[in-house]
C-alpha angles and dihedrals in degrees: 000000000000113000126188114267131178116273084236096057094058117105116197139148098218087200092063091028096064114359092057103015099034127194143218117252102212121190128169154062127314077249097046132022144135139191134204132192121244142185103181125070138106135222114204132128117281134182087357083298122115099243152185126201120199125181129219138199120225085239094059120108092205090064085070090056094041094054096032080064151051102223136039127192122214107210113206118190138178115259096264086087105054088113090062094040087052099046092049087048100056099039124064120229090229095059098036136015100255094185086064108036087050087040087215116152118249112215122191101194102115137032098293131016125272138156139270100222094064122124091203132002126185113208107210131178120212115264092164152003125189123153112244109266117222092195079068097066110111085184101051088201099087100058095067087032087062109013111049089135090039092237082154110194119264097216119208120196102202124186109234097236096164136022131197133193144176122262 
């Protein structure tokens, strides 16, 4: 059972959080909805706002649910649930019905969709989008290292507007 907390009560490590454990990023309608796995992503304070920023790429189906939109959710779980993150990271939600086949629970509670199983979401509503500008590398590695199609990142700034944790 997930209950609302304070943004300030909440003790993570975001490097483990997102770059080890990963998450899903969900946005949609109770009709409607997808969800992708991530492993890149960053939670700080912007523009005097508590935010996270996600970054996806032009491929993704979630992008269509994210800009079609005004808010995202980020699911966090406990190991226990990998298989499902994998799975959701390497299928496409226009091509299989990830909610089944992860057998992960939607719930429609709050402004975006998120799961039940999660240990930790973050509800965040969009502040900014801007597609990542390669004219902006200062190490130009990393351009061909992560961009070799050029599916350069679209980035979000949300303001966390909701969190939910696990009793």
């Amino acid at each position: 059972m997930l209950e609302k907390i304070k943004l300030e009560d909440l003790s993570i490590n975001p490097f483990t959080l997102i770059g080890k454990e990963w998450m899903l990023i969900s946005a949609g309608t109770e009709q409607k909805y997808n969800m992708m796995t991530a492993s890149w992503g960053a939670l700080g304070v912007f523009w005097g706002k508590n935010v996270a920023s996600v970054y996806i790429r032009p491929q993704r189906y979630t992008l269509e649910f994210v800009n079609e939109q005004e808010y995202y959710a980020l699911n966090f779980f406990e190991d226990s649930h990998k298989k499902a993150l994998a799975y959701c990271g390497a299928h496409s939600g226009r091509d299989v019905d990830k909610t089944k086949e992860s057998r992960l629970t939607p719930a429609f509670d709050a402004k975006a969709p998120y799961f039940q199983e999660a240990k930790l979401v973050l509800i965040c509503r969009k502040l900014h989008r801007q597609l990542l500008d390669p004219a902006g590398f200062i190490d130009p590695t990393l351009d061909g290292q992560w961009y070799p199609e050029k599916d350069y990142h679209n980035i979000f700034q949300g303001e966390i507007v909701e969190v939910l944790q696990k009793k």
